[in-house]
N, C-alpha and C positions, 0 to 999 in steps of 0.2 A: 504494500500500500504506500503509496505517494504521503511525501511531508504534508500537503495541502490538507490529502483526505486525512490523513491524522489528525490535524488540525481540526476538520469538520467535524470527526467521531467524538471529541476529548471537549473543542471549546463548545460549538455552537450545539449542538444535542444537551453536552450538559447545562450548560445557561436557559437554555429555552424550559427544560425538565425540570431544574431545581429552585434557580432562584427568580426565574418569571413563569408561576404557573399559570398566569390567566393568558398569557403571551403563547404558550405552549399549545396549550387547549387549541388558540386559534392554531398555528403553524400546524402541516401535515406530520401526522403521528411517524415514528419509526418503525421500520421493518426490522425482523432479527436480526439482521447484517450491517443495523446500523445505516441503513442507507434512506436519505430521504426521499418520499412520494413528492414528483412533481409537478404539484396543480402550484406552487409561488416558487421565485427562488431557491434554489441550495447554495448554498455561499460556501466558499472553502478559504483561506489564509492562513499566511505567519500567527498574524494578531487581529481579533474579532473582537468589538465593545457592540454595546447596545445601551442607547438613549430614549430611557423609557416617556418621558416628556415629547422628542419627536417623534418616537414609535419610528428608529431606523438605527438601521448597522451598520456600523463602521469597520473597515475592514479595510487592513493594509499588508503589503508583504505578500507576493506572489498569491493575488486574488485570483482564485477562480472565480465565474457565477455563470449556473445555468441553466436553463431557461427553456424546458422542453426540448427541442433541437437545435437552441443557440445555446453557447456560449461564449464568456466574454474573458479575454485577462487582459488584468492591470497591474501598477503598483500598489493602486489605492482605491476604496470605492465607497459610495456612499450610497444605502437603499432604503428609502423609505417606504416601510408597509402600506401608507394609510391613500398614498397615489400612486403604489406599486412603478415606483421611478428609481434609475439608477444612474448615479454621475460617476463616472470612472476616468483618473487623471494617469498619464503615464505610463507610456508604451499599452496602449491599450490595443489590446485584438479581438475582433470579433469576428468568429464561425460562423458562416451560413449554411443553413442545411440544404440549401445545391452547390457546396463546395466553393463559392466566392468565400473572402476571406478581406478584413475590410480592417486597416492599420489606423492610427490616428493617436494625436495627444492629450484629446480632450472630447467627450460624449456625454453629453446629458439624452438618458434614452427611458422608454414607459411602455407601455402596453407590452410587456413582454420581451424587451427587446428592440421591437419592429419600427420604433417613431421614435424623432428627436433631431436632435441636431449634432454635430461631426464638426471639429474644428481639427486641418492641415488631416485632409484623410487620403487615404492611398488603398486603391478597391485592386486586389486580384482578382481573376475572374477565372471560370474554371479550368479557361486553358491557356492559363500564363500571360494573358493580355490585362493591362494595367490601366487604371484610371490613377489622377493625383488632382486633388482642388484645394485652395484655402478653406473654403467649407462646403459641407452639405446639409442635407434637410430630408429626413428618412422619413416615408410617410407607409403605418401600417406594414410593414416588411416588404413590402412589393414595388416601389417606389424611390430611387435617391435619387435628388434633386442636388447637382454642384455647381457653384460659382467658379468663375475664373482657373478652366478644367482643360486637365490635357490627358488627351489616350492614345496607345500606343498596343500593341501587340509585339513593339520586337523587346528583346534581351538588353540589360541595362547592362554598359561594360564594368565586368569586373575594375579592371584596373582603374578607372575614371568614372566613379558613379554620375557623376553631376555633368557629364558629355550629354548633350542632348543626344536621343536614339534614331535609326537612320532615319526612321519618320514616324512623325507624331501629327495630330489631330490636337488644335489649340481653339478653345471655345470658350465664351464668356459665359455661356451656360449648356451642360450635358446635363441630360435626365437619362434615366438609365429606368426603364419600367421593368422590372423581372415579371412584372404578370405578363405583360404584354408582350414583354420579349423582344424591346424595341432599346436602340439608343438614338437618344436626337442631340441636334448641331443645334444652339444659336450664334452666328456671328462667328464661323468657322472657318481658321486657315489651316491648312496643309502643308506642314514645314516639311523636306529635306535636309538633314545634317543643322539643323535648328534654324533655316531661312526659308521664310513662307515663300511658297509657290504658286497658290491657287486658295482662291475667297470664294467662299460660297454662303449667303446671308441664312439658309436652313439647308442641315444633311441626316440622314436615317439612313442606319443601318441594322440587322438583326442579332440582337447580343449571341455569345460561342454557344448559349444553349439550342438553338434553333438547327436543325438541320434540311429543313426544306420547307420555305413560302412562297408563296404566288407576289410575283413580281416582273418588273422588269431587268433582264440580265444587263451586262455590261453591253453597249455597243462594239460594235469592230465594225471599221471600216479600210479601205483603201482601193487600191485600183488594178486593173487588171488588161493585157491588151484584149482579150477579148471583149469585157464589160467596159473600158475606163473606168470612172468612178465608182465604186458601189460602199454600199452602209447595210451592215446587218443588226436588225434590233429584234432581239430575240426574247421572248414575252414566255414566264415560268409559271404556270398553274397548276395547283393544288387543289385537286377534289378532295380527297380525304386520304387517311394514313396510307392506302394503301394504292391510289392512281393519279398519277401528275400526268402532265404536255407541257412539250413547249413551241410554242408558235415563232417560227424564224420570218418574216418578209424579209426580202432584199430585193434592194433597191438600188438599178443601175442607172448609167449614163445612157448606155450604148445600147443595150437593151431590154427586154419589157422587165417589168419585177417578177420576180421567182418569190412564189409562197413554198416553206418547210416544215414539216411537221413531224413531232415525238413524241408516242402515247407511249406508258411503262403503268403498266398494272400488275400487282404481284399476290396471290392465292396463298388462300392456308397449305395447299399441295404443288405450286408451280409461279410463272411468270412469264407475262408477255410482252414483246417490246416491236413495236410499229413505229417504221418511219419511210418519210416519202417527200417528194415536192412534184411542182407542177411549173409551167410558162405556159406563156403561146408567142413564141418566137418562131424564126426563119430558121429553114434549114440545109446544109452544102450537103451533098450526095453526088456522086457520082465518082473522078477523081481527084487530081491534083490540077492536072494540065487542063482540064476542062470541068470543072463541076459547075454544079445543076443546083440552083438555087427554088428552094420548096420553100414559099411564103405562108407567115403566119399556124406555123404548124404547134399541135398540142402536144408539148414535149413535159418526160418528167419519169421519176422511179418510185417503185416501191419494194421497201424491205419488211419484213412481217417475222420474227421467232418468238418460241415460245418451248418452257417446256417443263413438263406435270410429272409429280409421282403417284401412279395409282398406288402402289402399296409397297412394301420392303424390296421386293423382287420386280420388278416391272415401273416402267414408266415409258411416257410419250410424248412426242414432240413435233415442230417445223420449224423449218428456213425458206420462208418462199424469199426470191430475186429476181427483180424484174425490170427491165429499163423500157425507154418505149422508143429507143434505136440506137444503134452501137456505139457513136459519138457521147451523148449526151453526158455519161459520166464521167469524162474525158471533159469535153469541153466546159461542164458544169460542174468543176473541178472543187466546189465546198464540201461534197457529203464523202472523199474518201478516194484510194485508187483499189482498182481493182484489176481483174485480168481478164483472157479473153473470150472467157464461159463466165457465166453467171448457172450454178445450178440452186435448183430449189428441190427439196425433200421433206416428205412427211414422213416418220418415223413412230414404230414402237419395238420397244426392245426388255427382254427379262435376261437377270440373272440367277442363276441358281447353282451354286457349287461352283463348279465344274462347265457347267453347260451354260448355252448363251443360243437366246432366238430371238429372231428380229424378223420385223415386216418394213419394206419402207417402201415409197415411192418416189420415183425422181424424176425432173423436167427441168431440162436446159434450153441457155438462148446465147447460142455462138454471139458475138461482137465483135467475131473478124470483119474488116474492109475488104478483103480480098478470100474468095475462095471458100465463102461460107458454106456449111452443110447443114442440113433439117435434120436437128437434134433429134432424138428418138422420146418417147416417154416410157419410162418403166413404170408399169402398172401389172401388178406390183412386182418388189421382190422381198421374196422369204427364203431366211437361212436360220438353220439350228444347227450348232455345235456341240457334240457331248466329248466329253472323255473321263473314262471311269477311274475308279480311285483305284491302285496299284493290287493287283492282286496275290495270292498267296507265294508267286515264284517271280515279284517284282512286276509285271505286264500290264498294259493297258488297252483296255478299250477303247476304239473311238468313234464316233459317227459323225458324217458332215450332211446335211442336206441341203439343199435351193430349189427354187423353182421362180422362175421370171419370165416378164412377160414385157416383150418389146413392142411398142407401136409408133408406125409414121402415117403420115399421109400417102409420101412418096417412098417407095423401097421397101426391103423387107421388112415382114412383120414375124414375129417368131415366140415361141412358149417352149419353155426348157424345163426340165424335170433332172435333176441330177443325183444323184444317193452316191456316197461312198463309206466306205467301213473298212477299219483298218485296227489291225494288231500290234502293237510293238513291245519288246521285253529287250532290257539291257544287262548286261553279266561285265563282270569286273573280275577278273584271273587273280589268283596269287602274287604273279610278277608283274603288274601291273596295267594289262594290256585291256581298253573298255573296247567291248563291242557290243553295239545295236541292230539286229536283228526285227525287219519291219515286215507286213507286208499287207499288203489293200485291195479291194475290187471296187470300182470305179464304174457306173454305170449311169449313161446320158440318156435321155430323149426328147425328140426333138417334134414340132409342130411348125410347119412354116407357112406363109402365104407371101405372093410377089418374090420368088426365087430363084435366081439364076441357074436352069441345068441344063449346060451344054452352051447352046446359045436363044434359048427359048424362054420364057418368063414362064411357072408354072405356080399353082395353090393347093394348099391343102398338102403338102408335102410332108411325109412322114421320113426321120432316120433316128437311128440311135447308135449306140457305140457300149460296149463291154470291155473295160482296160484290168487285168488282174497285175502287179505288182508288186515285185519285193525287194528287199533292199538291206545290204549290210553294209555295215559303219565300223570300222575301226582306230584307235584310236591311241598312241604308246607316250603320255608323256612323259619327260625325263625332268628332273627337277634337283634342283642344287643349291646349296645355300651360302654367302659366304659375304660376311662383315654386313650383314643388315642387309643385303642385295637378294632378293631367291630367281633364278635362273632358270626358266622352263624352256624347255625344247620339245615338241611335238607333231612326231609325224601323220596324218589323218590320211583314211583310205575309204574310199567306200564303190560297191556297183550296183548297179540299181537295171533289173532289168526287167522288161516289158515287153508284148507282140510288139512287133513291126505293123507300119501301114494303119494304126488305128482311127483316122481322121477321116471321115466321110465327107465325099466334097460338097455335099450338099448342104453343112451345114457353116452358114455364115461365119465372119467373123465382129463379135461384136465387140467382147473385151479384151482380147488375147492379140488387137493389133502390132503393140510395140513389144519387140522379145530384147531384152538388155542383159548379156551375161555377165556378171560380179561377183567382188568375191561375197557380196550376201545371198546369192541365188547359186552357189558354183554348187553346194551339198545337195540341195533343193532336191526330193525325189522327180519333181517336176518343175522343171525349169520357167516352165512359161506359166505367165500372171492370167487370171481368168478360168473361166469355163471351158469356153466354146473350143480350144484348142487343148489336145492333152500331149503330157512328154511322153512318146514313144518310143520301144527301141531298148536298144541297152549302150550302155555306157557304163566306165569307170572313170570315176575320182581320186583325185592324189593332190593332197597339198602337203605344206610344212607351214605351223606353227611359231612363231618363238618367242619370248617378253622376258623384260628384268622386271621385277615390283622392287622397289623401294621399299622400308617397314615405314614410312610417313607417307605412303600412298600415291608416291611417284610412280610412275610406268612408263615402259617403252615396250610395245609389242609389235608384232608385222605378221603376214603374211603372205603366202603365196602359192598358186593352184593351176592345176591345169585339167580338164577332162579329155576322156577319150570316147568316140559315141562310134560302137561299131554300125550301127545303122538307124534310120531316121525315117518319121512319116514323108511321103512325098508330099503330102497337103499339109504339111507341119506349117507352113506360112514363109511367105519372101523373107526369108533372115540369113544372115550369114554365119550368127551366134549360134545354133546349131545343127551346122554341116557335119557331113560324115569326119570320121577321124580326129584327129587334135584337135581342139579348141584352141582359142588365145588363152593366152596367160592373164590372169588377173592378179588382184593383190591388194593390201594397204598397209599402212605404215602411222602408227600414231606414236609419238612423243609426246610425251606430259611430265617431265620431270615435276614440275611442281605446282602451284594453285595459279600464278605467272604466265605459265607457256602451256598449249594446246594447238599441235600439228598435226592435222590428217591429211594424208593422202591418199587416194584410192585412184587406183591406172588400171588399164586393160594395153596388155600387148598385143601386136601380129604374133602367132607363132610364126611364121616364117622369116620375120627379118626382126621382131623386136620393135618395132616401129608403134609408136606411143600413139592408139586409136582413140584413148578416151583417158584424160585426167580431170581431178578433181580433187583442190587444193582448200582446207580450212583452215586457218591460222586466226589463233589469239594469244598478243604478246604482251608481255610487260603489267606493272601491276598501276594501278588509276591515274598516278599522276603523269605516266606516260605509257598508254596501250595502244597497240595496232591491233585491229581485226581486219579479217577480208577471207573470201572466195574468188577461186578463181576456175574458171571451166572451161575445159579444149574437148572438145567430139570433132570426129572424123563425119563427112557422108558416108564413111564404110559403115562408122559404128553406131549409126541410126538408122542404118539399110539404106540408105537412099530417099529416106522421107526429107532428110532437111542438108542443106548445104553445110561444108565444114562451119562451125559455129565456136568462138573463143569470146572468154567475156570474163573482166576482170571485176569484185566490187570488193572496195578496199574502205575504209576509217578510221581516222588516228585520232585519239581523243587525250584529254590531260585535264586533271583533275587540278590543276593549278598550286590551289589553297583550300580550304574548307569550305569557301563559298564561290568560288570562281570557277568556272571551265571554260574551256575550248575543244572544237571539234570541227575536222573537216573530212570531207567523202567523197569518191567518185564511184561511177559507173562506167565502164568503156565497152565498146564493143574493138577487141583489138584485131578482127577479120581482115585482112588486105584494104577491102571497100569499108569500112568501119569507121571506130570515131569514136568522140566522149558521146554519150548515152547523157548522163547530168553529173554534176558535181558541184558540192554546198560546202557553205560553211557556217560557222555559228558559235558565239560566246555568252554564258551564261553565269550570272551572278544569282546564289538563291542563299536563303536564310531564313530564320523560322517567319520571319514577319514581310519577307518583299524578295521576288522574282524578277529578274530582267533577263530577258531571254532575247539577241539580236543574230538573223539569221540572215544568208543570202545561199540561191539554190538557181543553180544554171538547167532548167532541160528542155532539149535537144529533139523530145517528140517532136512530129510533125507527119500530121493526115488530114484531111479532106475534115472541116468544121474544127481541128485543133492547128495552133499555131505555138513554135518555138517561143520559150521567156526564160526573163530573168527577173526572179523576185526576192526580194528585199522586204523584210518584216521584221518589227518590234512588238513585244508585248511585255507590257507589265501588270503585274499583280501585286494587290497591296493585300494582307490579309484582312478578313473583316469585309472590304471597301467593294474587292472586285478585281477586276480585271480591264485594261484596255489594248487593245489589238490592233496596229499597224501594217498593213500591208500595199507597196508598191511594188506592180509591176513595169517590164518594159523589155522591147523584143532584142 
């Protein structure tokens, strides 16, 4: 027990008890514990008197007094019963029961606490943001009213308390309503580093307890070459706890205003979130050299997700995406970048154990300018996954099923049924040798309508396929230890074999177009991604393993692999990745000595000359106050089959953490192809701290298509805490 309360059990219990009984009677009786019921005061101190003529106590010397959910300390205090008031001199502090915290040198206060007046007071608020006035006037607990008041949100410096802080709020009168949850300005400047910058005769903002009211957001404006001038005033409404919007108009120079819209509604089992905009603007189509100007067209997108838990195991969901022509998100460059499918999916999916089934449905909208194709819609597709728990000689069960269901307007339409089931059990030798033993039957059927056989268009086309499948794995690693380093060397083998010619031509290709060999696909029992295409044939596997681990969690590991495919589907699909006999070499190499450095690479060689088809470079150096990160990518035409021309593409980032509130960062993009070029490249320096943001950026890009144009922009934004935010942005080509 605390001096104080010692204090309360010994002086004021017994004074009240012995030698003012009729004093007693009134004040709230004692519990066993000695602790006082609080319908008045409990007062705790050094030294407590009582002045039976005013009917008040006095009390000096580390005073407590408390007051249902306030309390108050002082040097000294004085409490009179009879108007239930208390004046308190001397470092006095008072507790609020929402965590503000209210300093001062002098209070005469009543009703509990909640009213009175404050001379030289200094308000915490619950999250470290500061008021300070020569006085206030607390009316009821809900209310302080300060004279000649300044508030601030940032951190007072250590070293120099009396440095004004980088920004403060200077006012001949703040009121601060806790009911209402408001503070207001009269006659309010805006200092930076203690020089006023900005007068404004009334300002309101919503005290740290608030976390979402209907209001007007900050504006942002600036300019753009496609828009010139534009201004965004974006409008925050609040239905209730549980569903906001926000209404964005902007409003250009150069063209009509674009309305945007944000609904967020959130469920005792889920949450939805919608957004979208609209114009009626003009629009370029066609190409570069000649486009075709469409007037007054009704342009605009919409985004829609959401997503529910029906019960512990199960839940469901969407993402619809949808623009209303390929340009527009591009061009109408506020809501985001994207790429050059939009798909949208309805979804539901359980889990349970082991097992996992899902139903979804999907619908795309290409936003290629050249060379579009009429997406398909899957309606629907269902998959379940089982695999069973290990049984009595280690092995597992497993089951996979699908069924989907493709439609177009134009081209094939097709319904798929697939089942497979498969066995696997692994053994571990004496001397250390792990081998896995697999094996599966594989069974497709197929539904077609509008399908190429031969050179005739036919419907109603039935085929199917029957793949059985087995596959051993072996596995010998060697392992060594020495001065904190452990050293593994590991040879890996495996052959997996299957009928020849499995692939019936009649059945499309819908997911199984792009086949890419790596080294995450080299074990793969089936090499190729999808259904519609299966790995046939047999083949053997051979790589090597190797890595140091470090005991602080460093590593260096690599690998390297090669297959051999004694024979192949002839309908296995245009790929080069598996022809008969040798395969290329694949591989990758990662370096991570320590939380600092992160190096991957992963290559594909020609087997026949070694000749580097495909790399793929991730580097992350150095620790904040100086880091590089980047990607960099080289593909052959070999090693995309011939769907894309050789493609190399650098993206790189050096950033610097400066000091504890400064940074810098710069980035590029390149396309380093012969006909290539910078792609974009930014840069940007940031100042942040708990009470104020500056963030200044500049971003060159290099796009250009039919309704978008090359820029360079140049933006400021600052955030004050509390206040808001303001947002600059110039463009220019």
């Amino acid at each position: 027990m605390s001096r104080a309360k010692r204090h309360l059990a010994t002086c004021l219990l017994a004074f009240l008890a012995g030698s003012l009984p009729a004093i007693a009677q009134e004040m709230p009786d004692a519990d066993q514990t000695g602790t006082q019921k609080l319908e008045q005061a409990v007062i705790s101190a050094d030294e407590i008197s009582y002045d039976e003529s005013l009917n008040t106590v006095f009390a000096t010397g580390n005073v407590e007094v408390a007051y249902g959910e306030r309390i108050m300390l002082a040097d000294s205090v004085r409490y009179n019963r009879d108007d239930d008031s208390v004046i308190a001199s001397g470092n006095v502090t008072l507790l609020e029961p929402n965590g503000e915290v209210v300093f001062a040198e002098y209070v005469e206060l009543n009703d509990e606490l909640r009213s009175g007046v404050i001379e030289n007071i200094r308000l915490l608020l619950a999250d470290d943001s500061r008021f300070a006035a020569n006085g206030a006037r607390r009316i009821d607990g809900r209310k302080t009213i300060m004279r000649k008041a300044v508030y601030s949100p940032c951190a007072v410096c250590e070293e120099d308390p009396e440095r004004p802080p980088l920004w403060q709020l200077k006012a001949s009168t703040i009121i601060h309503d806790q009911q209402a949850q408001d503070v207001n300005y009269t006659n309010a400047w805006l200092e930076l580093f203690g020089v006023p910058v900005f007068y404004t005769p009334y300002l309101t903002h919503p005290d740290p307890t608030v976390e979402r009211r209907s209001g007007v957001l900050t504006p942002r404006m600036g300019s753009s070459l496609v828009f010139g001038g534009f201004l965004r005033v974006p409008l925050f409404i609040v239905f209730n706890d549980s569903i906001d919007m926000t209404i964005e108009p902007i409003v250009t120079v150069k063209e009509p205003p674009i309305l945007a819209l944000e609904y967020r509604q959130r469920f005792n089992n889920g949450l939805i979130e919608i957004s979208g905009s609209g114009t009626k603007a003009d629009r370029e189509t066609g190409d570069l050299i000649s486009p075709i100007i469409e007037q007054d067209v009704t342009r605009g997108h919409l985004f829609a997700e959401g997503i529910f838990s029906l019960n512990d195991n199960w839940r469901t969901g969407f993402d619809y995406r949808r623009a209303s022509d390929p340009t527009y998100l591009d061009r109408y460059g506020f809501f985001g970048e994207f790429g050059e499918t939009l798909e949208s999916v309805a979804f539901i999916e359980g889990f349970h154990g082991r097992t996992y089934s899902a139903g979804n449905i999907f619908g795309y909208q290409d936003l290629r300018l050249t060379d579009p194709e009429e997406e398909p819609i899957i309606l629907p597709s269902f998959d379940h996954n089982y695999l069973s728990e290990a049984d009595g000689i280690g092995g597992r069960w497993s089951l996979d099923a699908n069924f989907r269901s493709t439609m177009r307007d134009i081209g094939p339409n097709t319904r798929r049924l697939s089942l497979k089931g498969g066995y696997a059990i692994p053994f571990i030798s004496d001397y250390g040798l792990a081998t896995t033993f697999s094996a599966s039957l594989q069974a497709d059927g197929y539904h077609m309508d509008r399908i190429l056989v031969g050179a005739q268009e036919e419907s109603n086309v039935l085929a199917g396929r029957a793949i059985p499948r087995a596959m051993i794995e072996m596995r010998y690693p060697f392992v060594r230890g020495n001065r904190g380093i452990r050293q593994v060397i590991e040879p890996v083998a495996a052959f997996i074999a299957a009928p020849n010619n499995g692939n019936p031509f009649e059945i499309p290709q819908e997911d199984s177009v792009v086949v890419e060999l790596d080294d995450t696909n080299l074990f793969s029992e089936d090499q190729i991604p999808g259904l519609d295409r299966v790995d046939t044939g047999q083949r053997a596997v051979y790589g090597l393993k190797a890595g140091l681990y470090g005991e602080h969690g460093g590593r260096v590991t690599s690998f390297f692999g090669q297959s051999y495919r004694l024979d192949n589907d002839a309908n296995i699909g245009d790929t080069s990745d598996l022809h008969n006999g040798k395969s290329d070499y694949v591989g990758r190499l990662l370096i991570s000595p320590d939380k600092y450095m992160d190096l991957l690479y992963r290559f594909r060689l020609a087997e026949q000359n070694f000749e580097l088809l495909r790399g793929e470079t991730s580097v992350a150096i150095g620790p904040p106050s100086l880091r590089v990160t980047g990607d960099h990518i080289y593909i052959t035409a070999e090693a995309s089959n011939g769907l894309y021309p050789d493609r190399e593409e650098l993206n790189a980032k050096l950033s610097s953490q400066l000091t504890d509130y400064w940074s810098i960062d710069m980035n590029t993009r390149r396309d380093l192809t012969r006909d290539g070029g910078p792609l974009e490249y930014g840069a940007g320096i940031t100042y942040e701290d708990e009470c104020f943001r500056l963030a200044a950026t500049f971003r060159r890009d290099f796009t250009k298509s039919v309704d978008v144009e090359e820029e360079t922009v140049f933006s400021i934004e600052i955030v004050l805490k509390s206040l808001g935010n303001v947002s600059v942005e110039q463009a220019q080509p």
